[in-house]
N, C-alpha and C positions, 0 to 999 in steps of 0.2 A: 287605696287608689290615690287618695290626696297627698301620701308621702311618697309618690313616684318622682326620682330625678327629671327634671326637664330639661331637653333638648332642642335645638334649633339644628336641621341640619341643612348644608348648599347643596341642592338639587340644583342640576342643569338638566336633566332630560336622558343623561347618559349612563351607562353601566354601573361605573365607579359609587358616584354619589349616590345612585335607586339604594345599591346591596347594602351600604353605610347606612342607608336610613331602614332598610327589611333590619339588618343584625341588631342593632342600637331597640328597636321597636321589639324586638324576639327578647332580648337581653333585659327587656321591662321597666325603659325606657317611656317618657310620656314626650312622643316625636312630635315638632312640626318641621315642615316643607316651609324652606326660605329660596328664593332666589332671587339676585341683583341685574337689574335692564340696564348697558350700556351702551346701547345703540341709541344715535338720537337723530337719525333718520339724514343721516350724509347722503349727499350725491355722488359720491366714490365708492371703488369698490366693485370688483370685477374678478375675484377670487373666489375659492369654492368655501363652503361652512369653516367659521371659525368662532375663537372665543369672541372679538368684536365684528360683527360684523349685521346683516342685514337679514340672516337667516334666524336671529334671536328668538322671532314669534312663535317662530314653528319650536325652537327648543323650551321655550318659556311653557307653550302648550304643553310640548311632550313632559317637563316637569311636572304641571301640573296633573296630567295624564297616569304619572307614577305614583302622586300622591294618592290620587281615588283608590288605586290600584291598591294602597299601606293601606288606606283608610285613614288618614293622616292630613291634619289642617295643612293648609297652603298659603302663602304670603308673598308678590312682586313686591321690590323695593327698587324707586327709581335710584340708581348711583351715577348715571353717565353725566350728569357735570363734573362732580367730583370726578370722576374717571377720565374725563377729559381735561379736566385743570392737571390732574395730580401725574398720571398714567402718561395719555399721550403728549401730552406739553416736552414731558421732561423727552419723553422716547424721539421727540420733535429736535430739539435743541441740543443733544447728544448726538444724534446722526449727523446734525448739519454743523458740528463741532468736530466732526473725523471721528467719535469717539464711538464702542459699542454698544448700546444699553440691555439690557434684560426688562423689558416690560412687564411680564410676569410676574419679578422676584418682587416690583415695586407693588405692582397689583394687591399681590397675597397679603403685605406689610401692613399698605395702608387701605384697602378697597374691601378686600375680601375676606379679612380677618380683623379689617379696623371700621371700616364705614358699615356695613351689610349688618354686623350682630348690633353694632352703636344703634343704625335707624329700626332693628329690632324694637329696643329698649323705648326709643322715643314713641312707637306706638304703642307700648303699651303690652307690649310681649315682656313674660317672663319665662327665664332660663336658667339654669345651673350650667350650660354647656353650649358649647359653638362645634359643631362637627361636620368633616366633608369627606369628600371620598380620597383621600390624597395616600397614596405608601410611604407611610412615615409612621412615627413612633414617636408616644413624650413619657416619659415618666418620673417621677419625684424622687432625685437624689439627695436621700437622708446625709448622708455626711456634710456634702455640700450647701444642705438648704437651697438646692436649685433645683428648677424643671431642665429635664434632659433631654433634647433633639436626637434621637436616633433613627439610622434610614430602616425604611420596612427590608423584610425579610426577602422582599422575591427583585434580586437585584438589575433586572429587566424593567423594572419598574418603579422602581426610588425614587419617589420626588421632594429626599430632604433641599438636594440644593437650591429649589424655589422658595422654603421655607427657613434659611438660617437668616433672615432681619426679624423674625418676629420676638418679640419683647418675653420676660418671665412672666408679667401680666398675662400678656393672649395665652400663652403655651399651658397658662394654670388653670385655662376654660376652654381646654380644645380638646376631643374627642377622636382620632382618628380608628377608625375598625377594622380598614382595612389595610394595618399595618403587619398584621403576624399572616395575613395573606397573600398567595399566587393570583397573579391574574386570571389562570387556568381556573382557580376556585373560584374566584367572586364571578366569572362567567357561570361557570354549573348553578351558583345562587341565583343567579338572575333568572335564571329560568324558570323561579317561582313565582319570581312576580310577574312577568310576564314574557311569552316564550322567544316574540322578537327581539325582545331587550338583549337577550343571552349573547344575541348574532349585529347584532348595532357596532356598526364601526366606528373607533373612536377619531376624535377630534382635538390636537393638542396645540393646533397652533394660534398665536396670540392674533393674527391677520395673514387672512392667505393672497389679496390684492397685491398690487405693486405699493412697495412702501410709500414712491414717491407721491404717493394719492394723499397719504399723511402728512409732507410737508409742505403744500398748498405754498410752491415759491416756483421761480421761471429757473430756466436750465444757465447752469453757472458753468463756461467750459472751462479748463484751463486743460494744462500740462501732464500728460505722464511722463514720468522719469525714473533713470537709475541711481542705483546710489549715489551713482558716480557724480550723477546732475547731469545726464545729456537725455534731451527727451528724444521719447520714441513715439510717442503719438498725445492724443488729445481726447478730453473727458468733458462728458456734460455737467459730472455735479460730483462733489468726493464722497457724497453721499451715498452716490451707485455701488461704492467698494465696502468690503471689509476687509482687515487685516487677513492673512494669508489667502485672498482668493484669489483662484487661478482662471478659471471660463471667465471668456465674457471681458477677456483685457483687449482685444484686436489690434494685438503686436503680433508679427513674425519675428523669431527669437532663435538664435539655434541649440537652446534648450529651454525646457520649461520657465515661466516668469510667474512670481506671486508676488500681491500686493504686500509689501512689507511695514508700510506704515500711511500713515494721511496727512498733508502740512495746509490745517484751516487756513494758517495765514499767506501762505502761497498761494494758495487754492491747487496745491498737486499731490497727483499719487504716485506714489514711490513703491517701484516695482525693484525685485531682484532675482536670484535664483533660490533655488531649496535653501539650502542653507543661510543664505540672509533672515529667515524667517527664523528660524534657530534662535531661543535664548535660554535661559539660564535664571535671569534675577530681574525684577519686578517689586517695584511698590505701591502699595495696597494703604486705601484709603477709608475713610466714612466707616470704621467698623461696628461690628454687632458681635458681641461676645454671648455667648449659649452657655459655654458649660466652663466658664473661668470670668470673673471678674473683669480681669483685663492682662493681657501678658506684660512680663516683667522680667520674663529671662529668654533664652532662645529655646525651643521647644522644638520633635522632629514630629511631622504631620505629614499628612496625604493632603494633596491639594485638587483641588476639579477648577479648570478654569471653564470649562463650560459643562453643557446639562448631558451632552449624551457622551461626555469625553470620559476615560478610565482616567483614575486616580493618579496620579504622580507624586512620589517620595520626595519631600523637603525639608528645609531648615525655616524654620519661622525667627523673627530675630525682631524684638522693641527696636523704633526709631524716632525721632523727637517728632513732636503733635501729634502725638498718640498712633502713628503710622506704623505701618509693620513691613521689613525686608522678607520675600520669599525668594529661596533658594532652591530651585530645582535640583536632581541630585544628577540625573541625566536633561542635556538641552531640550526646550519640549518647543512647538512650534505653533505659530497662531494666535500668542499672546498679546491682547490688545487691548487698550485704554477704554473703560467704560464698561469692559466685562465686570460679572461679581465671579471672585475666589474664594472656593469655603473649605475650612479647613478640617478634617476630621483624622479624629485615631481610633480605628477601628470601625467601629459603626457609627461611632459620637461624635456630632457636628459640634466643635470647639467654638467655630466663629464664622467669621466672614466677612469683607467689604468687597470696595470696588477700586480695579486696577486703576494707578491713577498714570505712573509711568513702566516701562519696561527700561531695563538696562543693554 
């Protein structure tokens, strides 16, 4: 029994995370139940359950609810300063930049696969392993002497592109279980540990309120405009937009109008038709290489500029400070500053940064 691997895994109270710690526990594993509080008792907040939000207790219970259920020690760790400093600061200062952030991808980097198994350690917990419920895959490529990011099997449910910043360090202490699994399957599991769990709806989103509850600033109006520069009406804050969005602009137009870009220093949004939205090439910053060093020649790759978006065929290409050109092979639409782009061949997440400009 004393030479059983140890495991730490993130329970939230939800389907994914319970079956990752039932399988890991089955597989003879010696489990505990970890989960991170990042709520720190705001007065916003007017949306339904989310990852931050005010309903935490009831999920924090329900983990530990799951744990009794394993038979498996249980552990709160406070992280919502840090997740407030690290998470929303930046998600703060990016919106109110035009820009679009992924809160999540920074989360997993630094929060939930950096801070959460760290303040493990500092109490006094020991581990061989950090594992969650996430659809994803790692495994050790021998040739390369690397850990390999691979998306899980059941492609309704990948969540490599949240995880291409994590370092070889994390990826060489990370457990995923329910990577060679169907949704469909890790339901029918749940049903052993307990039978509500099976039927529990999930909850994906990072904040379901109005964002503008996050940036705690008064209403800035300025100008909507076409490309052209002639405006067509007037905005409370460029923050209310994102790149290609169409509802919600209250122009009459005599065709459709989508947000084509944001100018912080105007303070306007720049509307156009479909095809303004249309591009082709983009530069990509702040990167994280997975399964190469660093590029050094042009290479062709599937790109995902967002989480629930299908893959797109390009050309990746080195540019000076270590930047990368991607090249669409068909125009793709909705490409905006502040998104992350990860790049994979095949099933193997190559890399990834953050858009810095579109062409």
């Amino acid at each position: 029994m004393h030479n059983k691997k140890k495991v730490i895994v993130g329970l939230s109270g939800g389907v994914d995370s319970s079956v990752a710690a039932l399988l890991l526990k089955e597989q003879g594993y010696d489990v505990t139940g970890v989960t991170m509080s990042l709520w720190s008792g705001e007065n916003y907040y007017t949306g339904k359950h989310s990852c931050f939000g005010p309903g935490e207790d009831e999920e924090i219970r329900e983990a530990r609810e799951i744990a009794m259920a394993l038979d498996i020690p249980f552990h709160v760790f406070d992280c919502s300063g840090k997740y407030r400093e690290i998470v929303l600061e930046n998600f703060r200062l990016e919106y109110l930049s035009g820009r679009t952030p992924n809160p999540c991808v920074k989360c997993n980097q630094l929060i939930k696969f950096g801070m959460l198994p760290e303040l493990a350690k500092r109490n006094g917990m020991e581990f061989d392993y950090f594992a969650t419920g996430h659809y994803a895959r790692v495994e050790w490529q021998e040739s390369s002497k690397r850990y390999r990011l691979r998306k899980g099997i059941d492609p309704n449910k990948d969540q490599s592109y949240f995880l291409y910043r994590l370092s070889q360090e994390q990826l060489s202490q990370i457990l995923f279980p329910l990577g060679e699994l169907t949704k469909r399957e890790v339901r029918q599991l749940a049903s052993r540990i307990m039978t509500p769990l099976a039927e529990k709806e999930e909850s994906q989103d990072f904040y379901s309120g109005d964002y503008k509850e996050l940036f705690d600033i008064p209403e800035t109006p300025g100008e909507i405009v076409n490309t052209q520069g002639h405006i067509l009406g007037q905005h409370k804050g460029i923050w209310n937009y994102t790149v290609g969005q169409r509802k919600g602009l209250g122009i009459a137009w005599t065709e459709p109008l989508y947000v084509t870009s944001l100018n912080k220093e105007k303070n306007q949004v720049i509307v156009g038709i479909r095809e303004d939205v249309l591009s082709s090439d983009f530069l990509v910053e702040d990167l994280n290489w997975i399964d190469i060093d660093n590029l050094v020649h042009p290479i062709g790759v599937n790109v995902k500029i967002r989480s629930a978006q299908k893959e797109r065929e390009a050309l990746l290409e080195p540019c000076e400070n270590g930047n990368v050109k991607v090249t669409f092979h068909n125009p793709n639409d909705s490409i905006a500053p502040g998104q992350s782009a990860v790049f994979y061949q095949d099933d193997i997440v190559i890399g990834g940064g953050i858009i810095k400009s579109v062409s």
